[in-house]
C-alpha positions in Angstrom: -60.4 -44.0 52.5 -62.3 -47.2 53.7 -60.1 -47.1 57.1 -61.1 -43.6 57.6 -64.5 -44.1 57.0 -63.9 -47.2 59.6 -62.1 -45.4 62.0 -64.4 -42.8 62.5 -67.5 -45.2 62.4 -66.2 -46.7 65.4 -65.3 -43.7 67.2 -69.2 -42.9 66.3 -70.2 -46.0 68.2 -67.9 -46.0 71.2 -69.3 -42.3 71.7 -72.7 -43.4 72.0 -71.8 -46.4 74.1 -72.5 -44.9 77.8 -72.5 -46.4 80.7 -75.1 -45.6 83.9 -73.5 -44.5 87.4 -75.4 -43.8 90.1 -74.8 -42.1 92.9 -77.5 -43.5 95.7 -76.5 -40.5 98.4 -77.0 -37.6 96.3 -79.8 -39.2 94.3 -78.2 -38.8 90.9 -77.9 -40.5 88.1 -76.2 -40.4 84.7 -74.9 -42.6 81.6 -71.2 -42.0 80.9 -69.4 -42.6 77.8 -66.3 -44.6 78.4 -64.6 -43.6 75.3 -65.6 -39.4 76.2 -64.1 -39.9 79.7 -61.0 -41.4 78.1 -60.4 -39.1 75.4 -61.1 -36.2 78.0 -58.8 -37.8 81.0 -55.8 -37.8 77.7 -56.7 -34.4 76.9 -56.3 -33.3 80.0 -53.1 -35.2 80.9 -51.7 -33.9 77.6 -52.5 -30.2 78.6 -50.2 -30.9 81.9 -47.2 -32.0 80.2 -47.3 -29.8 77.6 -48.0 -26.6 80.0 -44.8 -28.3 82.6 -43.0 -28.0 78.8 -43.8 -24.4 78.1 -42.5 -23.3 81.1 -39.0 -24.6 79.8 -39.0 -21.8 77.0 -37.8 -18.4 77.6 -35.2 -16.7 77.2 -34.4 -18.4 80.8 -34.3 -21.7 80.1 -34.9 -24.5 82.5 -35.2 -27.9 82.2 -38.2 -29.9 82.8 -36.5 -31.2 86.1 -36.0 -28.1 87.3 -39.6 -27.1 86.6 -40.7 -29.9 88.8 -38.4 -29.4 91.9 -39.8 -25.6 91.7 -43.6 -26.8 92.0 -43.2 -28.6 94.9 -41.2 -26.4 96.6 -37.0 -27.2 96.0 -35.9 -25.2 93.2 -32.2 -25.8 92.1 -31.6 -22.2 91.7 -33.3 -19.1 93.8 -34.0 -17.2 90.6 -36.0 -20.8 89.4 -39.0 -19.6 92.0 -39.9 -16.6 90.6 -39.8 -17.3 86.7 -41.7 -20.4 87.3 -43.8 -19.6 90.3 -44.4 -16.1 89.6 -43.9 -15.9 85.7 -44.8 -19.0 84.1 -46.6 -21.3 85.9 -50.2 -18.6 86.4 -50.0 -18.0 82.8 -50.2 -21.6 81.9 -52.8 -22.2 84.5 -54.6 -18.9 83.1 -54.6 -20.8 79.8 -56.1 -23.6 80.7 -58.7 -22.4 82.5 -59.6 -19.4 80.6 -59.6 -21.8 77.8 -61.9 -24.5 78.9 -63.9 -21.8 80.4 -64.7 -20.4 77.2 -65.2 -23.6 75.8 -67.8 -24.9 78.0 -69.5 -21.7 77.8 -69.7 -22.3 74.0 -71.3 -25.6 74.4 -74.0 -24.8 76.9 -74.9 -21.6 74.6 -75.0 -24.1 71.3 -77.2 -26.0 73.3 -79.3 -23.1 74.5 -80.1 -22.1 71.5 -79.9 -25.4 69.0 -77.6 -23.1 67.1 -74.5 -24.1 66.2 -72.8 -20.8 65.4 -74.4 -19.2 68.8 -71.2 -18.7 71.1 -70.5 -15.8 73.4 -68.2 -14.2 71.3 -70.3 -14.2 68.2 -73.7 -13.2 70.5 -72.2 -10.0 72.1 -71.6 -11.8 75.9 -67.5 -11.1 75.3 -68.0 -7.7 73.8 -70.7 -7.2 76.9 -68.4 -8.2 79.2 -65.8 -6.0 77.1 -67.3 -2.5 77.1 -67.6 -2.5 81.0 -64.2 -3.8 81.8 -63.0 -1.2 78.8 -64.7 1.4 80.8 -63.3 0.5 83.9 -59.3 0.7 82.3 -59.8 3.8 80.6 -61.1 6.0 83.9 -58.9 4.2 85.8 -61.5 2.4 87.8 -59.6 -0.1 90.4 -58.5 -3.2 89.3 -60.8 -5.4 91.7 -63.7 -4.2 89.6 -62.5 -6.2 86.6 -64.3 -8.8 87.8 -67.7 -8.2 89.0 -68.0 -5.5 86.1 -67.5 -8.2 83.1 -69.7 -10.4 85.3 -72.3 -8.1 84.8 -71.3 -6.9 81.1 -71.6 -10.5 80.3 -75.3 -10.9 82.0 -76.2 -7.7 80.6 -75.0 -8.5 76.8 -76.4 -11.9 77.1 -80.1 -10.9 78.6 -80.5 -8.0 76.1 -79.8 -10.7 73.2 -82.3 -13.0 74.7 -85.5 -10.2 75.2 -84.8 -8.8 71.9 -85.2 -12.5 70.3 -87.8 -13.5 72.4 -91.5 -13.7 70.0 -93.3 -16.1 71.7 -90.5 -18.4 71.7 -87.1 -18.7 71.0 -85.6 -18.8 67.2 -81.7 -20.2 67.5 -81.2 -18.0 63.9 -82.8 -15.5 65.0 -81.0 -14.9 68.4 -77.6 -15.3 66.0 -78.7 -12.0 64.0 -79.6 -10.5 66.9 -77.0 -11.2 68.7 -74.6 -10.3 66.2 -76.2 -7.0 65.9 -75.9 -6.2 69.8 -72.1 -7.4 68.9 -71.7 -5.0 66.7 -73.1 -2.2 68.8 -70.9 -3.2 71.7 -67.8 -2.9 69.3 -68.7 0.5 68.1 -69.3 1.6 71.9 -65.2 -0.1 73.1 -64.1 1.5 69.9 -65.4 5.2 71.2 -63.8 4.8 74.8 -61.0 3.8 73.2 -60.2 7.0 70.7 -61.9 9.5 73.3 -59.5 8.7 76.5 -56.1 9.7 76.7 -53.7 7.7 75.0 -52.2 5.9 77.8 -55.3 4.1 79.1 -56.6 3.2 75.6 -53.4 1.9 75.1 -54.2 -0.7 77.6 -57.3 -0.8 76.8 -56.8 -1.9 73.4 -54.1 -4.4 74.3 -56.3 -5.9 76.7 -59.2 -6.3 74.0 -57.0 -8.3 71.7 -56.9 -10.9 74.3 -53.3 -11.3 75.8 -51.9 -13.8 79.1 -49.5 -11.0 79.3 -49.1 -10.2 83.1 -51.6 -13.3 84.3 -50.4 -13.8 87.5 -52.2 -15.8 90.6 -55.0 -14.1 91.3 -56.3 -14.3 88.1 -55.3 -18.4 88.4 -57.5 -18.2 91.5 -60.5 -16.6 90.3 -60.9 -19.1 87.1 -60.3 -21.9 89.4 -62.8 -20.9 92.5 -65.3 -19.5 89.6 -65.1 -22.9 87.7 -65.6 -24.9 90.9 -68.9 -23.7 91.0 -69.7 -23.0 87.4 -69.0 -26.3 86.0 -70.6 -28.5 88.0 -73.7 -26.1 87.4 -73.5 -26.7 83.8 -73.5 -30.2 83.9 -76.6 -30.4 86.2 -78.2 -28.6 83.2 -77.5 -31.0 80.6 -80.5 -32.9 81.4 -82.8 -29.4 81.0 -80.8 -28.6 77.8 -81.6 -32.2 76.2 -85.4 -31.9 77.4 -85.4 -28.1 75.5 -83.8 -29.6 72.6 -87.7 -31.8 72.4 -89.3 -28.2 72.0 -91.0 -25.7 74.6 -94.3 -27.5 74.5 -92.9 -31.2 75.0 -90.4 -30.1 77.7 -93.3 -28.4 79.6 -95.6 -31.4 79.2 -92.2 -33.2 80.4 -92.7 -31.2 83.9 -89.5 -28.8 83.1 -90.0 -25.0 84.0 -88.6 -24.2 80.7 -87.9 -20.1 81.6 -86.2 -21.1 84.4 -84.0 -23.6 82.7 -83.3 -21.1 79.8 -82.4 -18.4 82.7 -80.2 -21.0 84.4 -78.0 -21.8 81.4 -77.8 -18.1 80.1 -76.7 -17.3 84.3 -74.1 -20.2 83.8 -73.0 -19.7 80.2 -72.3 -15.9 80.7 -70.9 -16.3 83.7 -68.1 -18.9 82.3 -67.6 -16.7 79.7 -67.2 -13.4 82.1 -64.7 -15.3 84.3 -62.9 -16.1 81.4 -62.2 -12.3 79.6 -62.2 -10.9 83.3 -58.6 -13.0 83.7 -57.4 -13.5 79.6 -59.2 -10.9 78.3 -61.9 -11.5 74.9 -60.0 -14.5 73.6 -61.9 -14.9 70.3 -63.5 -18.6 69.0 -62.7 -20.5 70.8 -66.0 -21.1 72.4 -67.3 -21.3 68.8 -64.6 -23.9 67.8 -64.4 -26.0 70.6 -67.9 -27.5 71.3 -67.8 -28.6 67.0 -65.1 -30.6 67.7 -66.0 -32.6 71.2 -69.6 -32.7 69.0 -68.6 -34.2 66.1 -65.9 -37.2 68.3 -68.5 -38.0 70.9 -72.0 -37.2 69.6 -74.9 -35.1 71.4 -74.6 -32.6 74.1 -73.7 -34.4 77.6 -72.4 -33.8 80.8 -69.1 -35.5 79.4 -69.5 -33.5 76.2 -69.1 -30.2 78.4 -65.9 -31.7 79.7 -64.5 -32.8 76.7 -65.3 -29.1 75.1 -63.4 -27.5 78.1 -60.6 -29.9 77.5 -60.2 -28.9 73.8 -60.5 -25.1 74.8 -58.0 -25.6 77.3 -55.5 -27.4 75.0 -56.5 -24.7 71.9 -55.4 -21.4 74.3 -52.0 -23.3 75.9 -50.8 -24.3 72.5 -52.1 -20.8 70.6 -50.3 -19.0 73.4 -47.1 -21.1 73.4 -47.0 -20.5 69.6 -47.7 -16.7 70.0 -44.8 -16.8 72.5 -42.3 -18.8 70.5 -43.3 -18.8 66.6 -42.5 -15.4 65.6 -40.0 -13.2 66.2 -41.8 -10.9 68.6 -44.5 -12.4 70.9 -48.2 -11.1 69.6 -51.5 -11.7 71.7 -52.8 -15.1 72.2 -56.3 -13.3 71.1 -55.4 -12.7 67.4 -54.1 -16.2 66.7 -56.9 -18.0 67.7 -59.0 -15.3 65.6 -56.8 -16.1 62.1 -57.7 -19.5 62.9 -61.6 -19.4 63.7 -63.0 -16.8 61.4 -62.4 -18.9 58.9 -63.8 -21.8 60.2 -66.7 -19.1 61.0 -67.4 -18.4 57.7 -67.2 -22.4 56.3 -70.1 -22.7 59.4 -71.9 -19.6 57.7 -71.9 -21.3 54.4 -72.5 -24.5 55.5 -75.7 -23.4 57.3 -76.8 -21.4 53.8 -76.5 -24.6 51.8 -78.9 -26.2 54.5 -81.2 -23.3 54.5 -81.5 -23.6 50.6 -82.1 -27.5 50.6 
């Protein structure tokens, strides 16, 4: 017990232990935490080998060798190309990213709001982003409209949450209820496409709403990547805004921070990640709720390398809650109801948690 409580006392300190850089060109600054880089840099390193590993399991098997001389472009067989090129490899990549995409969106949200059960799957942004791409499957809309329309779902969903909570300020319980109320609505309005379309499309529809890699191939590898290259480094410019918010409305404004226009920003960014995100893996659920807990409570306040560290532990969650889906039982299931057995619980601890607080 006392080496616990030791161990986790020091990883207290070394998270708080940040270092500046500066970078004189661009005229920024930051402090760093050494032991947040780390841990992020092994997380991410981690997520590599394991993803070259799941591409070993199949019912083709190849070795981890073989994986390798495919990626760079000798495969030992012809056949290796296609199953790992084709197959394989965008669906790991489509883990990762959708995965640290949600995760990140999850943290900048929290922070948003100074919420800790706000995330874009508990606020209506997924199911937003949900009902258009739902519409778009079951009228058989074309397939390059996935995109843009949960873009704009997730905008949508996420601005109607924030005007209906908005009373001369911004309540982080308050833009929960509502949120979970626009949720709800959302649901009932998928669940209506769904039973009045012909069978066929709401078959697909449904399967993508349970959140499934099945059939991830490199486009959507490509749009989470070129989405993410702009996304993220957005998000971390906003840290700085969030941590000034976090002082209140007035002190951030006597601070010299347009505080609408940093709220607009990190709603923009925040539903944005999470739109990429269920445009290319569908409405993975909690992860954005789970992940940003966890980087929280190893490496302290909300940060630049915070965000990273959340998207890391996203990333990690999806590959290994997909491999597991895969492999584990005895016919593969989505990706999307795993990672729900396993956060709505942890939901409902948060729920209670929160009660005990409110009643103290």
């Amino acid at each position: 017990m006392i080496r616990r409580a030791r161990t986790l006392l020091l990883s207290r300190v070394m998270s708080r232990r940040r270092v500046p850089i500066r970078f004189e060109r661009l005229g920024v600054s930051a402090r760093v935490s050494p032991w947040t880089v780390s841990l992020t840099l092994l997380l991410t390193l981690g997520c590599v080998f394991v993803g070259a590993w799941s591409m070993t399991l199949g019912v083709y098997p190849i070795s981890v060798g073989e994986v390798f001389l495919a990626a760079v472009g000798f495969p030992a067989a012809p056949q290796d190309t296609f199953i790992i090129i084709d197959l394989r490899l965008p669906r790991v990549l489509v883990a990762l990213f959708a995965g640290g995409a949600l995760a990140a969106s999850g943290a900048i949200f929290q922070a948003l709001v100074r919420n800790p059960l706000a995330a874009p799957d508990i606020i209506g942004v997924n199911s937003g982003a949900g009902a258009v791409v739902v519409l778009l499957i079951v009228t058989g809309a074309p397939a390059a409209l996935i995109a843009p329309g949960a873009f704009a779902g997730a905008i949508g969903a996420a601005s109607a949450v924030y005007l209906l909570t908005w009373r001369h300020g911004i309540s982080g319980a308050r833009l929960v209820l509502v949120g979970i109320g626009v949720n709800a609505m959302l649901s009932a309005l998928i669940t209506l496409m769904i039973v009045r379309f012909p069978v066929d499309r709401a078959t697909l529809a449904v399967w993508w709403q349970s959140g499934t890699l099945h059939g991830s191939d490199a486009g959507d590898a490509w749009l989470l990547v070129g989405s993410l290259a702009v996304l993220l480094p957005a998000g971390m410019w906003l840290v700085r805004s969030a941590n000034v918010l976090s002082f209140g409305d007035d002190a951030a404004r006597g601070l010299g921070l347009r505080v609408e226009r940093a709220r607009f920003g990190m709603l923009t960014v925040g539903a944005a990640m999470a739109a990429v995100a269920i445009a290319a893996a569908g409405p993975i659920g909690f992860v954005a709720l789970i992940s940003p807990h966890i980087a929280r409570m190893i490496a302290g306040s909300f940060t630049a390398g915070v965000l990273l560290l959340s998207g890391a532990i996203g990333a990690a969650m999806v590959l290994i809650a997909d491999i597991v889906a895969q492999h584990a039982f005895a016919f593969p299931v989505p990706v999307g109801i795993l990672t729900a057995a396993v956060g709505a619980p942890y939901f409902i601890y948060l729920l209670a948690r929160a009660g005990r607080r409110a009643r103290s």
